[in-house]
PARO-370760 format. One record per residue: residue number from 1; residue in one letter; x, y, z of N, C-alpha, C in turn. Coordinates in Angstrom, 3 decimals, always signed. Each point is the difference from the previous one (the first is absolute). Layout:
N
REC   nr  rest        nx        ny        nz       cax       cay       caz        cx        cy        cz
REC  NUM     A         X         Y         Z         X         Y         Z         X         Y         Z
...
//
This chain:
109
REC   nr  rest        nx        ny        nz       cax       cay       caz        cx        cy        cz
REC    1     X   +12.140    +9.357   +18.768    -1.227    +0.698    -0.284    -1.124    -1.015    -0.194
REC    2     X    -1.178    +0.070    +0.793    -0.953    -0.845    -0.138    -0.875    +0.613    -1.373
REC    3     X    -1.272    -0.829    -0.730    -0.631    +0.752    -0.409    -1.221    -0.763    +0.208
REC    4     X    -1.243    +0.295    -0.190    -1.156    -0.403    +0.322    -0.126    -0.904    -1.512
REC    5     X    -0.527    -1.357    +0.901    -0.745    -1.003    -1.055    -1.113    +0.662    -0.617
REC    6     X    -0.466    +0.140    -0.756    -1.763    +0.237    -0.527    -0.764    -1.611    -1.038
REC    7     X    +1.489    -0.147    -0.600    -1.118    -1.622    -0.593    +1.554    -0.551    -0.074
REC    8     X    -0.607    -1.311    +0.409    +0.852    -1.613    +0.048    -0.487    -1.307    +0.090
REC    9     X    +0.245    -0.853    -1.136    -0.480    -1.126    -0.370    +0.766    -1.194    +0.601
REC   10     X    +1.653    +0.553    -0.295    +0.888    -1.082    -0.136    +0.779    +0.233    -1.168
REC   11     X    -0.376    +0.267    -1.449    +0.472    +0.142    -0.988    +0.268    +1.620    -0.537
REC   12     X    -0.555    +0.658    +0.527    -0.528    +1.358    -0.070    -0.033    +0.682    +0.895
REC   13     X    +0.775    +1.114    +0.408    -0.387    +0.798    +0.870    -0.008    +1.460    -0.245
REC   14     X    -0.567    +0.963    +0.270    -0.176    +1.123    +0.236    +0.426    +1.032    +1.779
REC   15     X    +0.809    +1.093    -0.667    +0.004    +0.433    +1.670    +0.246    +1.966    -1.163
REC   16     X    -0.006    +0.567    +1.451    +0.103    +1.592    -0.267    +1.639    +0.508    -1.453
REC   17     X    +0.373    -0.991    -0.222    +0.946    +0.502    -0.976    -0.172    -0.388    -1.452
REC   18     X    -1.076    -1.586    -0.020    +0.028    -0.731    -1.067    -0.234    -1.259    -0.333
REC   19     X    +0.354    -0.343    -0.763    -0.553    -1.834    -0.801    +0.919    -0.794    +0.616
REC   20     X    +0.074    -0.740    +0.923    +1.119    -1.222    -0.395    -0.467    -1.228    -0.535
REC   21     X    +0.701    -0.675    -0.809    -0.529    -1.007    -1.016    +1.068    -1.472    +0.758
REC   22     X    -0.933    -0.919    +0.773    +1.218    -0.692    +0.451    +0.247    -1.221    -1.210
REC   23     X    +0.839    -0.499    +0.014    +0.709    -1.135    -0.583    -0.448    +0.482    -1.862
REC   24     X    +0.642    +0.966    -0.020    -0.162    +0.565    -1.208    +1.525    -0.026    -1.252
REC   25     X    +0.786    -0.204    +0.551    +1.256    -0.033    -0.736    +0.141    -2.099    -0.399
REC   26     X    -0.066    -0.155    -1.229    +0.526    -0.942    -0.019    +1.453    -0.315    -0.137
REC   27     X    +0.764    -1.201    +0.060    -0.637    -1.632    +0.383    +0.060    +0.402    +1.808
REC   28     X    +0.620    +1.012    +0.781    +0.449    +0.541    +1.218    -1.092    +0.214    +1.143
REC   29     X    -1.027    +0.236    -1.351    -1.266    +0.682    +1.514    +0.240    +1.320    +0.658
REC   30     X    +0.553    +0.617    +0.040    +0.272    +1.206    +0.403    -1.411    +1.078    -0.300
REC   31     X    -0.190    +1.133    +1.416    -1.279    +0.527    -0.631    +0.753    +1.224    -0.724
REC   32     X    -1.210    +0.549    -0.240    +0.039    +1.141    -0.670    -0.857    +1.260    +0.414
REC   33     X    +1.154    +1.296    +0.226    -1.210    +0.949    +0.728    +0.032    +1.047    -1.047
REC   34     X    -1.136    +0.654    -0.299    -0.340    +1.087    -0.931    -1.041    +0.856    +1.167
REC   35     X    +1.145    +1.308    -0.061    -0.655    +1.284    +0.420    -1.361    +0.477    -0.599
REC   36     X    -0.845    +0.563    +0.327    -1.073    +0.298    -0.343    +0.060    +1.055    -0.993
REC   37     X    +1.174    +0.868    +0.496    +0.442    +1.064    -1.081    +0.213    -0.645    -1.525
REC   38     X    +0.490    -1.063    -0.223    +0.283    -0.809    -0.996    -1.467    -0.676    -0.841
REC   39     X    -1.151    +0.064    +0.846    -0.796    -0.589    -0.263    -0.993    +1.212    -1.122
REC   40     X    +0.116    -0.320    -1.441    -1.030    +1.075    -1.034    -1.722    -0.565    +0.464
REC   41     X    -0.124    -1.616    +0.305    -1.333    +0.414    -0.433    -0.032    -1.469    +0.417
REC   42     X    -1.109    -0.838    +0.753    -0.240    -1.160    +0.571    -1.354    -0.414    -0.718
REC   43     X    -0.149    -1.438    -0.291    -1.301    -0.754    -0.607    -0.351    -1.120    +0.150
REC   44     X    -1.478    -0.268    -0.181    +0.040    -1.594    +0.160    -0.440    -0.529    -1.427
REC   45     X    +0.302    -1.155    -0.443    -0.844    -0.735    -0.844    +0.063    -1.425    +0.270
REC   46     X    -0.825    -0.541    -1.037    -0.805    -1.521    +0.602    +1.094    -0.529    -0.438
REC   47     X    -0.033    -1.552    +0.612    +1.395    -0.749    -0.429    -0.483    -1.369    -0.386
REC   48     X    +0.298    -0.752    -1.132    -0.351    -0.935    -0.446    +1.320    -0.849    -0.483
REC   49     X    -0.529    -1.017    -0.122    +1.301    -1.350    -0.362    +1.146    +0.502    -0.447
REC   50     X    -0.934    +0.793    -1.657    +1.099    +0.452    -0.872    +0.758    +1.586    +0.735
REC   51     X    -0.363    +0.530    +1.108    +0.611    +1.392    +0.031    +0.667    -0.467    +1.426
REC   52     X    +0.393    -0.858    +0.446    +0.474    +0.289    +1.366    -0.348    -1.492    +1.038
REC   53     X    -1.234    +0.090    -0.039    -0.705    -0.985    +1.158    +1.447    -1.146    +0.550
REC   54     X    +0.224    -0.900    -1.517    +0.940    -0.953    +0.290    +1.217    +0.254    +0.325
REC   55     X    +0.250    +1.335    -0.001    +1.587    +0.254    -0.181    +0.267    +0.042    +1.601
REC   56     X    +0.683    -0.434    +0.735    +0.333    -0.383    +1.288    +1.419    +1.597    +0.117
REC   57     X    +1.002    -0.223    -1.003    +0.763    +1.439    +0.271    +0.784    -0.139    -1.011
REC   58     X    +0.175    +1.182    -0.690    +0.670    +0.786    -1.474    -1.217    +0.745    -0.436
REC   59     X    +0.137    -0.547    -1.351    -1.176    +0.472    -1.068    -0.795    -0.381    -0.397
REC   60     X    -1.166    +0.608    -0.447    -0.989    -0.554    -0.493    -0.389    +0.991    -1.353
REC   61     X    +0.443    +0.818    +0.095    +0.004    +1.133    -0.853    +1.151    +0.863    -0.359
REC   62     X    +0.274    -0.177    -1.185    +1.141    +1.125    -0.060    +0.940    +0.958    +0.914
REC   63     X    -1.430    +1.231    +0.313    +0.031    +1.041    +1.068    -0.341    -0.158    +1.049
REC   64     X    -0.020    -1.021    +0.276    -0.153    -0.402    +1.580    +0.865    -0.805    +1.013
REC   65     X    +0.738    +0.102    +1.242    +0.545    -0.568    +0.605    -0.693    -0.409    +0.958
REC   66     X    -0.677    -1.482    +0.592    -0.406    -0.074    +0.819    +1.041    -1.403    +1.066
REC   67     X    -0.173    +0.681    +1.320    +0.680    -0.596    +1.060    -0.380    -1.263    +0.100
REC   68     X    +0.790    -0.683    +1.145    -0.386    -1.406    +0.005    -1.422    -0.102    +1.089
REC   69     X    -0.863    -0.778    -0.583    -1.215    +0.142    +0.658    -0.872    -1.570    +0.298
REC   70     X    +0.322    -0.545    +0.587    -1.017    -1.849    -0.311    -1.234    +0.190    +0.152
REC   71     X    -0.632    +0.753    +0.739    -1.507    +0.005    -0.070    -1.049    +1.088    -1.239
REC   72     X    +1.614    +0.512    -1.235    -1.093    +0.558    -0.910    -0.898    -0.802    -1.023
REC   73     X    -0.235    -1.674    -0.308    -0.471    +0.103    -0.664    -1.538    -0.470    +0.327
REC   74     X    -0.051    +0.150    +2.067    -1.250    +0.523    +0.227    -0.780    +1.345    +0.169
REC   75     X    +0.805    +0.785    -0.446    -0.573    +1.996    -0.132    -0.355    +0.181    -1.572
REC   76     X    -0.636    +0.573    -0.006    -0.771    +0.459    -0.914    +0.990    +2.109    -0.351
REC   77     X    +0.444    -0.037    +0.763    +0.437    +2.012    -0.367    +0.948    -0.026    +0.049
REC   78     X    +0.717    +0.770    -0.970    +1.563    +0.143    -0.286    +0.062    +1.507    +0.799
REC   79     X    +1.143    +0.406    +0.567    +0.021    +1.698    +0.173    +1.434    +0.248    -0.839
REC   80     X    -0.286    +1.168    -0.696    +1.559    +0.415    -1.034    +0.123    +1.063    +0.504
REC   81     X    +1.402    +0.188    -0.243    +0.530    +1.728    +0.646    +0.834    +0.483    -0.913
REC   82     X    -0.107    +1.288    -0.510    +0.283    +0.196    -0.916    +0.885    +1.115    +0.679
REC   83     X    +1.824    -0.102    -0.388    +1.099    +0.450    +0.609    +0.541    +0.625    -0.733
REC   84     X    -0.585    +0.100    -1.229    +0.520    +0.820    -1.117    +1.510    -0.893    -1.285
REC   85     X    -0.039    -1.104    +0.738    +0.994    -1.458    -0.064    -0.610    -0.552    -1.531
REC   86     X    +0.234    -0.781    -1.377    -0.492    -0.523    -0.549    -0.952    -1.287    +0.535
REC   87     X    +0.745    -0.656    +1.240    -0.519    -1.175    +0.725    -0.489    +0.608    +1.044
REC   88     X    -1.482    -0.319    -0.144    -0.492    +0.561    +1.362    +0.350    -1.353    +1.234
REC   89     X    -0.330    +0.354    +1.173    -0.445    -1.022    +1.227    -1.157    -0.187    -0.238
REC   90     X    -0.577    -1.370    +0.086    -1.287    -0.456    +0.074    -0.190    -1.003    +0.778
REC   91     X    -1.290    -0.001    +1.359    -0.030    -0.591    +0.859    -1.338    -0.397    +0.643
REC   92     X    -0.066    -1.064    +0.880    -1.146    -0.511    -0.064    -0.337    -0.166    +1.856
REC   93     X    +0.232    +1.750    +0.467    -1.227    +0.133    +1.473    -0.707    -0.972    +0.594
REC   94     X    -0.079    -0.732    +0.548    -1.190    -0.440    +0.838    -1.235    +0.883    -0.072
REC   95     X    +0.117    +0.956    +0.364    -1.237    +1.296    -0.030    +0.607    +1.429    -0.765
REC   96     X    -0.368    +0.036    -1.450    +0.266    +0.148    -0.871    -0.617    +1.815    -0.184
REC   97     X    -0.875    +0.174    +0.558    -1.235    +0.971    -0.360    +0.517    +1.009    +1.298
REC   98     X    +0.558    -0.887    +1.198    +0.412    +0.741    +1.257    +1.919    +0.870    -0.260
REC   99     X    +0.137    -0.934    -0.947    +1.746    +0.039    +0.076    -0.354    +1.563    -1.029
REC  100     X    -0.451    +0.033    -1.229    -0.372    +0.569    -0.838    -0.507    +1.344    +0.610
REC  101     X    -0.842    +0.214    +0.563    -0.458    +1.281    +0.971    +0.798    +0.317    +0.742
REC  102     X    +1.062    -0.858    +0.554    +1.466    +0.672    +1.126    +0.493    +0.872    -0.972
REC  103     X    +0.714    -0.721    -1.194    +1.075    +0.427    -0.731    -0.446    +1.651    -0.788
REC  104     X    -1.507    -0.124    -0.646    -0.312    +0.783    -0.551    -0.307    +1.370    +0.939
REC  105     X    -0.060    -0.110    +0.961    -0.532    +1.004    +1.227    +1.584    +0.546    +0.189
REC  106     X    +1.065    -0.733    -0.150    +1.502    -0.004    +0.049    +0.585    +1.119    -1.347
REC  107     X    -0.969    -0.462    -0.648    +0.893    +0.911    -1.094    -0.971    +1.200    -0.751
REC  108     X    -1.214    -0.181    +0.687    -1.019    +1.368    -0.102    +0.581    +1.399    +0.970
REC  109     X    +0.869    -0.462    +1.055    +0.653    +1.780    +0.136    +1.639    +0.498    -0.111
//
């Protein structure tokens, strides 16, 4: 079964079923796909030293899992997805504002 790309970075992709989160499982790298059905509610906030920026992949926050990423601690926007999970996914888009309008348009019907 094919499904249509709509956003892909490299680290991140989006298609007609959902999130995949690549190299998201540590120490393995393995991605991670979350159905959209799974998805309560998508956000962005700013990301600074102390919340994320430096963190390359784990944690930076408690409730947050973020994937392995080398170019986050030149982005400025975190995106969180909230799975209903104590640990959300938290991740850092290339185009952050575009990924954000897929997902939410995804789970508005």
């Amino acid at each position: 079964m094919t499904t249509d790309v709509l956003y892909d970075d490299g680290r991140v992709a989006l298609d007609s079923r959902g999130v995949t989160l690549r190299r998201y499982y540590f120490p393995i790298g393995t991605s991670k796909h979350i159905p959209y059905r799974r998805i309560r509610r998508v956000w962005t906030r700013e990301m600074s030293w102390w919340s994320g920026k430096g963190r390359l992949w784990g944690t930076a926050h408690p409730g947050y899992w973020l994937p392995l990423d080398g170019s986050r601690p030149q982005k400025d926007t975190l995106v969180v997805l909230d799975t209903g999970s104590p640990v959300r996914p938290a991740f850092t888009p290339d185009d952050p504002d575009r990924f954000v309008e897929i997902v939410s348009a995804h789970l508005a019907h």
